[in-house]
N, CA, C and O atoms as CSV, one atom per row, in Angstrom:
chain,resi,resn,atom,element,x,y,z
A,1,UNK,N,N,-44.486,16.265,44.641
A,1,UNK,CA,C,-44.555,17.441,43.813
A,1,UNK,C,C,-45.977,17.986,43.799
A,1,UNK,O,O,-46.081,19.189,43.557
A,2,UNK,N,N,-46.873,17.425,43.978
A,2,UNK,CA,C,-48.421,17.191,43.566
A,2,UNK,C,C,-48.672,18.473,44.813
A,2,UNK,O,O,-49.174,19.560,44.527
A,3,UNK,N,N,-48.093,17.991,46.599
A,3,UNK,CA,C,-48.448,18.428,47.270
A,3,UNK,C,C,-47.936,19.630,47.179
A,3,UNK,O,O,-48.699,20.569,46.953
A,4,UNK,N,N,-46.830,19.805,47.303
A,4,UNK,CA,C,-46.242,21.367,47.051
A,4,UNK,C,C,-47.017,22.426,46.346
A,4,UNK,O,O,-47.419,23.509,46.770
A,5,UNK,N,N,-47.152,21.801,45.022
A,5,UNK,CA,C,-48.174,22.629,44.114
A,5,UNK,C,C,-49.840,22.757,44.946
A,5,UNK,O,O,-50.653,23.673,44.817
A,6,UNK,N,N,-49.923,21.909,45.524
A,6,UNK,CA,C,-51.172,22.019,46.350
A,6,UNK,C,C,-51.351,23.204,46.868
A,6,UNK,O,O,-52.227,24.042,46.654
A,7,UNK,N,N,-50.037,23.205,47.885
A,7,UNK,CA,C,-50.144,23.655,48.665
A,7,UNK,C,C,-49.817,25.507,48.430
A,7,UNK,O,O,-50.169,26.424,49.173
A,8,UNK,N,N,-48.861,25.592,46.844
A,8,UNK,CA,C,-48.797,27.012,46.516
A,8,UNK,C,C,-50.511,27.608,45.976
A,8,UNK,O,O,-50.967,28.752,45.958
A,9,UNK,N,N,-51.037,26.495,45.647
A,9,UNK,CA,C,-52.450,26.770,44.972
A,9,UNK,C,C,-53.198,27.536,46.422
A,9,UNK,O,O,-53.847,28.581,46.430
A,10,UNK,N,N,-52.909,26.756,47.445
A,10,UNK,CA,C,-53.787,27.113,48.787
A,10,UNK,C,C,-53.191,28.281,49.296
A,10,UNK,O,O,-53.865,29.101,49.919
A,11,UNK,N,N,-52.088,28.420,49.106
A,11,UNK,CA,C,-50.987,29.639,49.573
A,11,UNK,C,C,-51.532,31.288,48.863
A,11,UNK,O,O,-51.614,32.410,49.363
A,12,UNK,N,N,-51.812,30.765,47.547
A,12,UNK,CA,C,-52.004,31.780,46.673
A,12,UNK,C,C,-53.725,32.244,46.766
A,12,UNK,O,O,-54.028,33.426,46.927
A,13,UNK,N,N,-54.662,31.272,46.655
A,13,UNK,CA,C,-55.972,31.874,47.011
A,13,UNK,C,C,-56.309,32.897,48.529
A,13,UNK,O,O,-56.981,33.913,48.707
A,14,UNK,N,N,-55.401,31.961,49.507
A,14,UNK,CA,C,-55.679,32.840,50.835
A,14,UNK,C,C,-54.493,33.722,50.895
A,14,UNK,O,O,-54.199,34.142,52.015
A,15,UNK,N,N,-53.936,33.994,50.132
A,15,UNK,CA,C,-53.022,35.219,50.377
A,15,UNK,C,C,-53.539,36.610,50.634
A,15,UNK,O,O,-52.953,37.399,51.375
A,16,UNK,N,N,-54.675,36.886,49.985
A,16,UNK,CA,C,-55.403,38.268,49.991
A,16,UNK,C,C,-55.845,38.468,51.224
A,16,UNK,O,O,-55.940,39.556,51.792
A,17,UNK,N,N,-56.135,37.348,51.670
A,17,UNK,CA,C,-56.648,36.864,53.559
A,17,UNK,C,C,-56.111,37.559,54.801
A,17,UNK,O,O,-56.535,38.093,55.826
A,18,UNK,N,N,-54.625,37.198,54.010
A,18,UNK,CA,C,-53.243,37.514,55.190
A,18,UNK,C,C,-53.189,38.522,55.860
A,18,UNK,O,O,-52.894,38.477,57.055
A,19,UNK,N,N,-53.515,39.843,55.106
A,19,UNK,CA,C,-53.434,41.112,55.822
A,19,UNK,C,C,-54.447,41.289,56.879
A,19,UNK,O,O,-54.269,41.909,57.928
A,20,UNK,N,N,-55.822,40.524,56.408
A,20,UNK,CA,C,-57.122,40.890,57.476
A,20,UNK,C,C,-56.485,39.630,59.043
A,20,UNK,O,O,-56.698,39.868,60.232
A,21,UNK,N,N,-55.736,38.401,58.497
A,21,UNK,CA,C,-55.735,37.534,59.584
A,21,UNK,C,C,-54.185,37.714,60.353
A,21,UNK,O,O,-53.904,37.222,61.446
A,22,UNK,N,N,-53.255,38.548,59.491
A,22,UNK,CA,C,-52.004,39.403,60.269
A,22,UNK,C,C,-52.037,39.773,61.604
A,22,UNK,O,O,-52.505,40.903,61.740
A,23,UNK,N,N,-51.675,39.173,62.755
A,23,UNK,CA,C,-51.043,40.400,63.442
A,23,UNK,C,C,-50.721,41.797,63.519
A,23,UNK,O,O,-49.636,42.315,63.254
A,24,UNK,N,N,-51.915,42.424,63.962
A,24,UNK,CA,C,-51.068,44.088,63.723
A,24,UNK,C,C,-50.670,44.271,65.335
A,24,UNK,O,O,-51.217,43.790,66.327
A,25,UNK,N,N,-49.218,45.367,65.189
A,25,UNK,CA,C,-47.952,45.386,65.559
A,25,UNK,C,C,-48.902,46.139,66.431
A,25,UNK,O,O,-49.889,46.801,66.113
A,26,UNK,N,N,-48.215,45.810,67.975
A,26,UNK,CA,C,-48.469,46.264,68.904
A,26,UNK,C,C,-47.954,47.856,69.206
A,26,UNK,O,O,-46.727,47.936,69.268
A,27,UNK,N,N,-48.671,49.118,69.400
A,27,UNK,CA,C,-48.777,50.143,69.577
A,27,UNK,C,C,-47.798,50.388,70.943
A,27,UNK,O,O,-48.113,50.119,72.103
A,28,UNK,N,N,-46.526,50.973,70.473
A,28,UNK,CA,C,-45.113,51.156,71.316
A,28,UNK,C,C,-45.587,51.615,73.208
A,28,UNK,O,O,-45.815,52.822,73.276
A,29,UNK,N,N,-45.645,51.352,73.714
A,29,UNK,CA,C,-46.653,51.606,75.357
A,29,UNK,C,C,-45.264,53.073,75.420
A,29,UNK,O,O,-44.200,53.065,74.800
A,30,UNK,N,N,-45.766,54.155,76.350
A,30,UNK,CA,C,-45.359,55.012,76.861
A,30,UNK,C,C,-44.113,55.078,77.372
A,30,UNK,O,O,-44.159,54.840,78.579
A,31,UNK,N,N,-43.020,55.296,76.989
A,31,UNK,CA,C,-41.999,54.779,78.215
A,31,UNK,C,C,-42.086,55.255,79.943
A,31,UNK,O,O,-42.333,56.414,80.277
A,32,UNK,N,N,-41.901,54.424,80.672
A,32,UNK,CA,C,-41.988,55.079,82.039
A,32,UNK,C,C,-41.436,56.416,82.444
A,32,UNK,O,O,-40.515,56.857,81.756
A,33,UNK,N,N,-41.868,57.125,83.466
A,33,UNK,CA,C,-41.374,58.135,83.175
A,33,UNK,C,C,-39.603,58.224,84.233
A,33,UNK,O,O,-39.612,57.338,85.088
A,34,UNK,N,N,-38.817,58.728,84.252
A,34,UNK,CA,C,-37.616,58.746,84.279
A,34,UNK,C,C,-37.677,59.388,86.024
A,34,UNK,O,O,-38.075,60.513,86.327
A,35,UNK,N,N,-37.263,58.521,86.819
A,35,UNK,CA,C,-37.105,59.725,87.806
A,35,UNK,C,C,-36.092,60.664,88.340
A,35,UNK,O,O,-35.008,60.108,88.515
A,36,UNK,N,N,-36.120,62.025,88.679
A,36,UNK,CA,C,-34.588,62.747,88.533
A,36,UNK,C,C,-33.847,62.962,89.836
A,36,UNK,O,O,-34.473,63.461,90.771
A,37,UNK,N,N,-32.757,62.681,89.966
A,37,UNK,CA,C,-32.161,62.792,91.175
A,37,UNK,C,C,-32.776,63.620,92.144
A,37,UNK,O,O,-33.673,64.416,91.866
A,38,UNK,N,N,-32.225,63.416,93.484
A,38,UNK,CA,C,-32.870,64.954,94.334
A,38,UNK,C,C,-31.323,64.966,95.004
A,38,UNK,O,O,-31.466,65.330,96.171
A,39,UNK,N,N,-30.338,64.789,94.807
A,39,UNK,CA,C,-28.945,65.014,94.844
A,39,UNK,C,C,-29.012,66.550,94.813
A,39,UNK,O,O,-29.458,67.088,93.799
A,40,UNK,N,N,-28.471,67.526,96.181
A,40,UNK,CA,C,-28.883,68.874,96.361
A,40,UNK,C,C,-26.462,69.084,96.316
A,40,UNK,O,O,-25.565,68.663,97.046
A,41,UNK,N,N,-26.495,69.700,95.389
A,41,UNK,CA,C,-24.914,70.080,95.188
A,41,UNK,C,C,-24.827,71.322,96.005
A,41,UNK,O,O,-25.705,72.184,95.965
A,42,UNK,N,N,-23.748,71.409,96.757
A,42,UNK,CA,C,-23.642,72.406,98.097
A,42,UNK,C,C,-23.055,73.757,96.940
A,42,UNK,O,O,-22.428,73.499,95.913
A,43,UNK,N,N,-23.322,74.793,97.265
A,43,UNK,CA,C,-22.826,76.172,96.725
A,43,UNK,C,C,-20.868,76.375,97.395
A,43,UNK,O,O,-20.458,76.526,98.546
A,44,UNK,N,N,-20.251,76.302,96.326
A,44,UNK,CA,C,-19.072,76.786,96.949
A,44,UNK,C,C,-18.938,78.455,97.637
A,44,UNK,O,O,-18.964,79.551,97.077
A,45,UNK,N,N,-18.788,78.071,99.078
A,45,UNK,CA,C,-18.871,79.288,100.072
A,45,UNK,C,C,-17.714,80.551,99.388
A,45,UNK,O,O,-17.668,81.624,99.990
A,46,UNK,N,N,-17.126,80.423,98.568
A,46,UNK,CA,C,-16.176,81.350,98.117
A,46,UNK,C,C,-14.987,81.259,98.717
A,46,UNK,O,O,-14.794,80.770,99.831
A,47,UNK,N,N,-13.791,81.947,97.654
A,47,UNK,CA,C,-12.296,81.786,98.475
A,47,UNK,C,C,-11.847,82.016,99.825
A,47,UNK,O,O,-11.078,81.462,100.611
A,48,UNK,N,N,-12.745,83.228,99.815
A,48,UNK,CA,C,-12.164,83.878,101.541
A,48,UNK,C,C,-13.146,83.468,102.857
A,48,UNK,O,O,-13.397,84.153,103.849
A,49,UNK,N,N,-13.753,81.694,102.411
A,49,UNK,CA,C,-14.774,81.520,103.880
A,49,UNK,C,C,-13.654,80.808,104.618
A,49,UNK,O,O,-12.593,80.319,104.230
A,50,UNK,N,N,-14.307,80.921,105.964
A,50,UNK,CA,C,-13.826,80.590,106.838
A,50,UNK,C,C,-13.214,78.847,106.709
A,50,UNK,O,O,-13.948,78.017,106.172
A,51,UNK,N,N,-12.096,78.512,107.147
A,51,UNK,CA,C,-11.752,76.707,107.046
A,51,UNK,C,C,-12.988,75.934,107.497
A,51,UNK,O,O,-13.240,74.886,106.902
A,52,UNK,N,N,-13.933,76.416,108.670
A,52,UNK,CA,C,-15.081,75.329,109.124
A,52,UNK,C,C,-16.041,75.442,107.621
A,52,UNK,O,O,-16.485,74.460,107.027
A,53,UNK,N,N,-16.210,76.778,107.226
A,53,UNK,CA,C,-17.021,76.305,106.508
A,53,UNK,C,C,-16.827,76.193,104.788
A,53,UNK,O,O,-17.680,76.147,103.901
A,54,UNK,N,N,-15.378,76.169,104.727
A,54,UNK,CA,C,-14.463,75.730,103.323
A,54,UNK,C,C,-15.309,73.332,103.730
A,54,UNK,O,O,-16.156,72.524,103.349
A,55,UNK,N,N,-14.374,73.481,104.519
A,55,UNK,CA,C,-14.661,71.810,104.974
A,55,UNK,C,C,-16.005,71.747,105.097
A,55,UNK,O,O,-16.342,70.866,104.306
A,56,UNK,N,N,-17.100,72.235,105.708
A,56,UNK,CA,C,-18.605,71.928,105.444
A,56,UNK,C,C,-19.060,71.071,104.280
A,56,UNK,O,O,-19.605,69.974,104.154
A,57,UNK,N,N,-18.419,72.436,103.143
A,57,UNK,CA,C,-18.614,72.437,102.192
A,57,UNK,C,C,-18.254,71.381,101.473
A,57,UNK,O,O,-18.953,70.870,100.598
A,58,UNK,N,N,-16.694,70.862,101.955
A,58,UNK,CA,C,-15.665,69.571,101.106
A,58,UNK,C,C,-17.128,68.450,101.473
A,58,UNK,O,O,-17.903,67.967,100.647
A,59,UNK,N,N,-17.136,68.285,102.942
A,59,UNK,CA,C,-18.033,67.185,103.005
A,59,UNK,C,C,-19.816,67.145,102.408
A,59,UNK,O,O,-20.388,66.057,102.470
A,60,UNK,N,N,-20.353,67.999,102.023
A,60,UNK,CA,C,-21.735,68.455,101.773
A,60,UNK,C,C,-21.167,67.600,99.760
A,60,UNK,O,O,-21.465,66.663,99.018
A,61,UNK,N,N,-20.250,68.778,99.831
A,61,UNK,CA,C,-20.026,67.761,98.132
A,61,UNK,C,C,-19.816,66.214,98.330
A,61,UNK,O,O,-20.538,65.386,97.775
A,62,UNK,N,N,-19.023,65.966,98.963
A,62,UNK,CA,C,-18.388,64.637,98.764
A,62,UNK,C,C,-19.402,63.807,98.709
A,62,UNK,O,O,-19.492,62.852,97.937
A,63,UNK,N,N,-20.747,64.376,100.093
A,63,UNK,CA,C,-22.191,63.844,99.896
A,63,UNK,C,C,-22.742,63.713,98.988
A,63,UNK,O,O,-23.521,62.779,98.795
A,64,UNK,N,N,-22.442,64.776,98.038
A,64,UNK,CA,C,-23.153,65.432,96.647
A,64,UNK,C,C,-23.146,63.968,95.242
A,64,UNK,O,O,-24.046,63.469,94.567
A,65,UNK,N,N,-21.439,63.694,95.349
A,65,UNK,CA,C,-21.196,62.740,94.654
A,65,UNK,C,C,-21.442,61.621,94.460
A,65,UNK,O,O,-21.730,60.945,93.472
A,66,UNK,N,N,-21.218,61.341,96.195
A,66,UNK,CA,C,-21.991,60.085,96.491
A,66,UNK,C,C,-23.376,59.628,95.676
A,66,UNK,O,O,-23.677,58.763,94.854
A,67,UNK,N,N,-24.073,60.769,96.422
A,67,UNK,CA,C,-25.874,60.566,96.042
A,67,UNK,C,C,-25.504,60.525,94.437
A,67,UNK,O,O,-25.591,59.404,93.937
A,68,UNK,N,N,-25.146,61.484,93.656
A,68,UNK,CA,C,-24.971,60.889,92.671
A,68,UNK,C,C,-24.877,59.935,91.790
A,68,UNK,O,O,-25.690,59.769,90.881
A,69,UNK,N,N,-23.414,58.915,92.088
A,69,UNK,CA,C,-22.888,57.985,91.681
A,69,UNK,C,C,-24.326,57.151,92.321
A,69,UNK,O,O,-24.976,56.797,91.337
A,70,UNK,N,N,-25.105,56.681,93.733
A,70,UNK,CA,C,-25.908,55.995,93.772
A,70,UNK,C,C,-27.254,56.148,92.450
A,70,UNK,O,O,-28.031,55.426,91.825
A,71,UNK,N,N,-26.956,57.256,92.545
A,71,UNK,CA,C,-28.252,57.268,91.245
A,71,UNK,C,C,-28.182,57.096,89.770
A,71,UNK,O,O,-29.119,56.753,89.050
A,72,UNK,N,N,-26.843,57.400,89.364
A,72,UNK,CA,C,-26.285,56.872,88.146
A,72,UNK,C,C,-26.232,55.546,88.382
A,72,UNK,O,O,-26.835,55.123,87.397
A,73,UNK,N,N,-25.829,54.314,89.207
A,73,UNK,CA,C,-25.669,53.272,89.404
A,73,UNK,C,C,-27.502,52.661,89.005
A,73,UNK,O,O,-27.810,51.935,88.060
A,74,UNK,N,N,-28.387,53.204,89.993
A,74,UNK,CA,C,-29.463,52.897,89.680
A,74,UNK,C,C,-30.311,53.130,88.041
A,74,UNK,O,O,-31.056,52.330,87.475
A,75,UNK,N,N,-29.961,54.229,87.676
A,75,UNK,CA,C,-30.147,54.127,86.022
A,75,UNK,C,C,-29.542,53.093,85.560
A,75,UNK,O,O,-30.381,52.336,85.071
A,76,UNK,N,N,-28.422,52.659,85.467
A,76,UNK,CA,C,-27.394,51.764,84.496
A,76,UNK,C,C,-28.118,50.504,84.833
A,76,UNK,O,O,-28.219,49.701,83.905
A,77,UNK,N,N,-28.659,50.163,86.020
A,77,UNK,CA,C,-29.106,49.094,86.401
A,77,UNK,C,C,-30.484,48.591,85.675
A,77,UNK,O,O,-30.784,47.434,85.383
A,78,UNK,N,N,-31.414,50.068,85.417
A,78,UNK,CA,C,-32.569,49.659,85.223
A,78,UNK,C,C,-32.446,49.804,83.380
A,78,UNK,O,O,-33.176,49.190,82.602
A,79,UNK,N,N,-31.429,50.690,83.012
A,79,UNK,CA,C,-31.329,50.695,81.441
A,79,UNK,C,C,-30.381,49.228,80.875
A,79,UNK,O,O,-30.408,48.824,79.713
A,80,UNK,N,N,-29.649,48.650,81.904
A,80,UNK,CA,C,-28.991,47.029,82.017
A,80,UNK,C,C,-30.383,46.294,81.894
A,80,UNK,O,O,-30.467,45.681,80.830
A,81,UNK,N,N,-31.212,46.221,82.496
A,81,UNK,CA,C,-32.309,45.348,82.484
A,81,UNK,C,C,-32.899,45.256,81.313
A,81,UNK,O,O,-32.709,44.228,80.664
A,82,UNK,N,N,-33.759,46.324,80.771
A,82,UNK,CA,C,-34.444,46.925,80.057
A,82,UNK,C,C,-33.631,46.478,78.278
A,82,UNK,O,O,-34.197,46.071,77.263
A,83,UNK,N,N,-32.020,46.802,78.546
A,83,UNK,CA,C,-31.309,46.094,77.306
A,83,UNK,C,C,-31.578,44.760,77.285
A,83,UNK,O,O,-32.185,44.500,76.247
A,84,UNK,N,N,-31.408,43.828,77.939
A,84,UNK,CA,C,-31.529,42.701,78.384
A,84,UNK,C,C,-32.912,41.700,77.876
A,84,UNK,O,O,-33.057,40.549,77.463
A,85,UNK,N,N,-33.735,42.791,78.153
A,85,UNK,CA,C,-35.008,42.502,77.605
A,85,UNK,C,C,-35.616,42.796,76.512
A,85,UNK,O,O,-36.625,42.249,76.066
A,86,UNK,N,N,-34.881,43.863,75.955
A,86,UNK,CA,C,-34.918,43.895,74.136
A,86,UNK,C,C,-34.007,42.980,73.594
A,86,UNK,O,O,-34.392,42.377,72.593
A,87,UNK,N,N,-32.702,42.697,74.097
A,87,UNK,CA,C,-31.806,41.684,73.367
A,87,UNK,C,C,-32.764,40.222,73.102
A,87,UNK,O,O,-32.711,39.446,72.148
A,88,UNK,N,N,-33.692,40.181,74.401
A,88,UNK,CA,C,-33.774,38.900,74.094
A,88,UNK,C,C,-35.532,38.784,73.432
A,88,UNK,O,O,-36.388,37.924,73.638
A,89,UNK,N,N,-35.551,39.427,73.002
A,89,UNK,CA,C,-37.175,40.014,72.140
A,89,UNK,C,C,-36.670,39.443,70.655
A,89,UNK,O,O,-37.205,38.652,69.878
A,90,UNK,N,N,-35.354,40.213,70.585
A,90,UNK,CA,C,-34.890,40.554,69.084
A,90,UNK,C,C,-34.024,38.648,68.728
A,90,UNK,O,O,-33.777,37.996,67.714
A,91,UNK,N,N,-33.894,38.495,69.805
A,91,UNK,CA,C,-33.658,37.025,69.673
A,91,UNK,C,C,-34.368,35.980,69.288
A,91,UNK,O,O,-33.770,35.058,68.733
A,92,UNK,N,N,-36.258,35.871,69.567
A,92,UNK,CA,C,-37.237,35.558,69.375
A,92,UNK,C,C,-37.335,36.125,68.049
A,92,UNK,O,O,-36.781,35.560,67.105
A,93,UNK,N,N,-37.925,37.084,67.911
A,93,UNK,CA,C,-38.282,37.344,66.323
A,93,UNK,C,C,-37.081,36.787,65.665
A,93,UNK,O,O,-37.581,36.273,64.664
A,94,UNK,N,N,-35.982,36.597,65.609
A,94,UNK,CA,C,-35.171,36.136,64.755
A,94,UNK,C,C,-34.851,34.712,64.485
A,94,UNK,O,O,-34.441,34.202,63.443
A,95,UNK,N,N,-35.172,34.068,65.855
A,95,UNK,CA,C,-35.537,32.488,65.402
A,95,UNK,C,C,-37.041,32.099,65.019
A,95,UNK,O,O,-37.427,30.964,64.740
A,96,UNK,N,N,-38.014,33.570,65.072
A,96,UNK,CA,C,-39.061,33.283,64.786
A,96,UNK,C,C,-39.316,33.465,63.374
A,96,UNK,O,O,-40.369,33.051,62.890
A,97,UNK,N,N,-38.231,34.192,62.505
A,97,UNK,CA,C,-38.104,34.479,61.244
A,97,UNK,C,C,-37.090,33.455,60.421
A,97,UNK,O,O,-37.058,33.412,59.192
A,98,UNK,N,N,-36.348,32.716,61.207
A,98,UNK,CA,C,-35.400,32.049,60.330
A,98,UNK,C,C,-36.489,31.051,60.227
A,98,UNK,O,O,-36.975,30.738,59.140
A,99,UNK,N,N,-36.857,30.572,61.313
A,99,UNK,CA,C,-37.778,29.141,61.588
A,99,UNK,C,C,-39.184,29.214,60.278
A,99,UNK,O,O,-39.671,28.238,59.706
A,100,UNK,N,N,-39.636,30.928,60.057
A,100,UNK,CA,C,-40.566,31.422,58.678
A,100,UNK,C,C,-40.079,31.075,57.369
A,100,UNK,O,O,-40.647,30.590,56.391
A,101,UNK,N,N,-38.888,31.439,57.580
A,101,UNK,CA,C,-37.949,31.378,56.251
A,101,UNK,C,C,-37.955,30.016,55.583
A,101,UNK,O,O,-38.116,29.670,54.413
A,102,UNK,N,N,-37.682,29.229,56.927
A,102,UNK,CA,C,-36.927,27.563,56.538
A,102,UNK,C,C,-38.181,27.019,56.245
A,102,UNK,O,O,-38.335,26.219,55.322
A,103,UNK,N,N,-39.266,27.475,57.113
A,103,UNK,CA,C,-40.905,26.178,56.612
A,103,UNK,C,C,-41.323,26.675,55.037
A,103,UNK,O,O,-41.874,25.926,54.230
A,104,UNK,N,N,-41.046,27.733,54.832
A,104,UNK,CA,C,-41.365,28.625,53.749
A,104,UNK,C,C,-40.387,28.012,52.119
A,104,UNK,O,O,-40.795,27.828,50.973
A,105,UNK,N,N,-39.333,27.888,52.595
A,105,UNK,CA,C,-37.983,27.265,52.023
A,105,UNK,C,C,-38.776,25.751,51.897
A,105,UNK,O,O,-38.992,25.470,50.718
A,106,UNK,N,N,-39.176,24.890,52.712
A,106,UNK,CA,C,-39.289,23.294,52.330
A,106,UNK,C,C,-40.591,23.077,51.947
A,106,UNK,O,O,-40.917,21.892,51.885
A,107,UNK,N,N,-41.708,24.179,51.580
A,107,UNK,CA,C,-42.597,24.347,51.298
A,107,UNK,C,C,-42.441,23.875,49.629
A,107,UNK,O,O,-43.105,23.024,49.036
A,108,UNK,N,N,-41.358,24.712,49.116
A,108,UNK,CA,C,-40.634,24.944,48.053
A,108,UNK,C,C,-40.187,23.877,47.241
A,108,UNK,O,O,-40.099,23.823,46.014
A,109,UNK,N,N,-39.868,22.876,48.268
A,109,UNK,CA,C,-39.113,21.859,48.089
A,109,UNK,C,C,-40.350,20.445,47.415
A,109,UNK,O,O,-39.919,19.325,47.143
């Protein structure tokens, strides 16, 4: 019992301390910047073009989509990562706060 009380006595003088010997929160860094497709979408030649260049056109899109879908794939991939690496941030602070809680808790004790 003796120590506990000790130890709120020691708790309580350097408390005023805490803020100067705190951790201050790291300043959010820039997010990278985003890069934007260069996926070039073909102009529909109009109703009355010719079949060669109706089909040009089918295949120039179909290209269109493609490049697309590759570049949506590559976002999902790098915003997949990026989740991945906040999930497991927020995982740390939270066993780093229960683990605060509990020494804090048998302090008590």
């Amino acid at each position: 019992m003796k120590l506990a009380a000790a130890c709120l006595a020691a708790l309580l003088v350097t408390a005023p301390l805490a803020p100067a010997l705190a951790q201050t929160p790291a300043t959010p860094a820039a997010p990278p910047p985003v890069p934007s497709h260069t996926c070039e979408k073909p102009e529909f030649p109009g109703r009355v073009a010719p079949e060669p260049k109706l089909r040009r056109w089918q295949t120039q899109f179909r290209a269109y989509v493609d490049c697309m879908k590759s570049y949506l794939a590559e976002r999902n991939a790098v915003i997949e990562a990026q989740s991945t690496k906040a999930k497991a941030a927020v995982d740390e602070i939270n066993a780093a706060v229960t683990e605060y809680n509990e020494t804090v808790k048998s302090l008590g004790d």
